[in-house]
C-alpha positions in Angstrom: 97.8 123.2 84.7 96.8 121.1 87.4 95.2 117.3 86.4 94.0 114.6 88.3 95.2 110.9 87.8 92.1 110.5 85.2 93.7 112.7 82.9 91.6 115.3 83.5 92.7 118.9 84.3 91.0 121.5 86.2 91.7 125.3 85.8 91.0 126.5 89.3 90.5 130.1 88.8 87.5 129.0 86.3 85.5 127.7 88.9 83.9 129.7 91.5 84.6 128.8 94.9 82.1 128.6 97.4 81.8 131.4 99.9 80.4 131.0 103.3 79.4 128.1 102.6 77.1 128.5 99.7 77.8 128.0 96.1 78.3 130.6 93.9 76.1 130.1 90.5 78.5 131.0 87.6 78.1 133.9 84.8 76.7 133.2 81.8 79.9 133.9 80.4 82.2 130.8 82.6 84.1 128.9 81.0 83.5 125.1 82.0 86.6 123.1 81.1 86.5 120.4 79.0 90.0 118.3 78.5 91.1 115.8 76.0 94.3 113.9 75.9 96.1 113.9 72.9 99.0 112.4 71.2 100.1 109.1 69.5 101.1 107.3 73.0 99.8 107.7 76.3 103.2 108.3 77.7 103.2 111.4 75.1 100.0 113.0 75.7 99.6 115.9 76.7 95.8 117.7 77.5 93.9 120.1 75.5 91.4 121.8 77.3 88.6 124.1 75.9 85.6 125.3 78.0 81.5 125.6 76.6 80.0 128.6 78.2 76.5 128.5 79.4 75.4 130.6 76.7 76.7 128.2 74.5 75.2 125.3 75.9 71.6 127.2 75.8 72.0 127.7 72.3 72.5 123.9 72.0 69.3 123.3 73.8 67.3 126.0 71.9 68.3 124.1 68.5 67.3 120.9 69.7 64.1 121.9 71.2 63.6 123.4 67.1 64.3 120.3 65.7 62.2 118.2 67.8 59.1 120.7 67.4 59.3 120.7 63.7 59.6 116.6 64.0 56.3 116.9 65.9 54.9 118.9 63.2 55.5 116.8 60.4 54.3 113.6 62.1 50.9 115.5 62.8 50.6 116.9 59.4 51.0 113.0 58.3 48.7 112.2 60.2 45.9 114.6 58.6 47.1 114.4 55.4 46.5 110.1 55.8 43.2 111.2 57.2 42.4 113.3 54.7 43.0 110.6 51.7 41.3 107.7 53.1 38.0 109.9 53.2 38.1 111.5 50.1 38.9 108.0 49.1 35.7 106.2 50.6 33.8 109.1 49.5 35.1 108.2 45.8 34.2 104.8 46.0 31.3 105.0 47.3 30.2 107.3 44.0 31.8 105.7 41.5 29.8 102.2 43.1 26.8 104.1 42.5 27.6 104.7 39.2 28.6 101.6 38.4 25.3 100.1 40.1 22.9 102.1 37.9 25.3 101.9 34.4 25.8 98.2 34.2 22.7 96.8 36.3 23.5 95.3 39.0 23.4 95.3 42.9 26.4 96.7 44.9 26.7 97.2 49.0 29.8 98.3 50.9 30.8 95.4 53.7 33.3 96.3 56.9 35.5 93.7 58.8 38.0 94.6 61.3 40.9 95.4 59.1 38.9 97.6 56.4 35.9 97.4 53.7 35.3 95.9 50.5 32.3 96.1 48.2 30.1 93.0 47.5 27.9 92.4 44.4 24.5 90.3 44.5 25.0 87.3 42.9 21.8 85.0 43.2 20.9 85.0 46.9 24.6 85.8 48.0 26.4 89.0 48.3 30.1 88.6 47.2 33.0 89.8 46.4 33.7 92.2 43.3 36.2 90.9 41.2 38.1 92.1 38.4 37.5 95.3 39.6 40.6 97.2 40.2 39.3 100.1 41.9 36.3 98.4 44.0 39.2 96.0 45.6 38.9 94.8 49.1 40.7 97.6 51.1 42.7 97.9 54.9 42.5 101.0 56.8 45.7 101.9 58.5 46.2 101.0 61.8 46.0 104.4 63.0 42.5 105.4 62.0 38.9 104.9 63.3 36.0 104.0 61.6 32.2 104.4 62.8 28.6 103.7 60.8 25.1 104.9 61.9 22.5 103.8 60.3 19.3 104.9 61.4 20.5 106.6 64.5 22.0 103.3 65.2 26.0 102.7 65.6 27.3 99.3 64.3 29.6 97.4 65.4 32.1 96.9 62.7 34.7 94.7 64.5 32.8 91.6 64.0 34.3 89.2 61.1 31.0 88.2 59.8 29.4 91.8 59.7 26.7 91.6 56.8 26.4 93.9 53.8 25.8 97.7 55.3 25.7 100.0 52.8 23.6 99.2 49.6 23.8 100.9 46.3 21.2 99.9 44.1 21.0 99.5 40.5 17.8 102.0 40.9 20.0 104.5 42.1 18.9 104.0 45.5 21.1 104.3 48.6 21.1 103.2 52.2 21.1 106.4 54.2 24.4 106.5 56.2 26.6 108.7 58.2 29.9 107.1 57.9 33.2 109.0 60.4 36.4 108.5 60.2 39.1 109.7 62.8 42.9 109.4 63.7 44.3 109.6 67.1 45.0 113.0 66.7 41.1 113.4 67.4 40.8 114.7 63.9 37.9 113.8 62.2 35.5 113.7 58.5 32.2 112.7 58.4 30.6 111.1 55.0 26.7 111.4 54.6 25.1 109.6 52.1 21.2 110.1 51.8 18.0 107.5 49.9 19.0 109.5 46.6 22.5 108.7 47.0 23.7 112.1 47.2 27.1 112.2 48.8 28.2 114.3 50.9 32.2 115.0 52.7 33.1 117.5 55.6 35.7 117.8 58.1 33.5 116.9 61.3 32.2 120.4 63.4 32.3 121.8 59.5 30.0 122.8 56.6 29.5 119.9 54.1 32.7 120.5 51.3 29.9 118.9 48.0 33.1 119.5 45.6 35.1 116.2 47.1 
């Protein structure tokens, strides 16, 4: 079998010649060689050729193209599933401060920064901090979510450092009314209502309110 001088060997009558000029598009079913030198010194080695049809190399392609949709998949259903925790998560909170609020007496609110929320007691004339409070903990939203707060058919800005007490729960039992959203880049979305009352309410935005979360 012919090879050329980088140790590469063609087989001829697999490849189609071109006729009149124009190349010939191979069957599915050609061959295309593939050589590999082998043996323990170059002046010993001899080639081993073994050809991939097209077929083949299709089937290759159709795997791949498998494997990179169901890595798609499983980055999107992260995704939601991330979503889908911090909600139920705020929505949590936010009951169990109410709760708290009215069982013990005192004055909660929920405060945002930049990086997430924590929730602030009234202490005097100051709001601060809870401590000692392993659930009411300041908390960071992952970098990949959204977060957006109308109150009174007014949209705060949450990005500022300083951003004051929004949400109170009082130890009355009294809420600020609130709708709260929180999104991914996926454009996925849930919406948390809270009402004066402090009813609570959780949906998957564009859906009916889900009152079991």
């Amino acid at each position: 079998m012919p090879m050329s001088a980088t140790g590469i060997c063609s087989n001829r009558s697999d490849v189609p010649a071109r006729v009149t000029g124009r190349p010939v598009v191979p069957p599915v079913n050609t061959r295309l060689p593939v050589c590999i030198l082998v043996g323990p010194h170059p002046r010993h080695q001899f080639a081993v050729c073994r050809g991939f049809t097209l077929l083949e190399l299709l089937v290759v392609l159709l795997i791949i193209g498998i494997i990179v949709s169901f890595a798609s998949l499983s980055v999107s259903q992260h995704a939601s599933r991330t979503l889908q925790d911090e909600a139920k998560r705020i929505h949590s909170l936010l009951r169990l401060a109410g709760e708290e609020s009215v069982l013990q007496g005192r004055e909660l609110a929920m405060q945002f920064n930049p990086e997430g929320y924590l929730f602030v007691t009234l202490k005097g004339d100051d709001w601060v901090p809870v401590e000692k409070d392993r659930l009411l903990r300041e908390r960071e939203l992952p970098a990949d979510l959204t977060l957006s707060l109308v109150l009174e058919d007014v949209e705060m800005d949450l990005h500022d450092s300083e951003n004051p007490p929004r949400i109170f729960v009082l130890s009355s039992g009294e809420m600020t009314p609130f709708v709260l959203e929180l999104g991914n880049l996926e454009g996925e979305a849930y919406t948390l209502q809270g009402n004066f009352t402090g009813k609570l309410t959780l949906a998957r935005t564009g859906e009916a309110d889900d009152d079991h979360w």
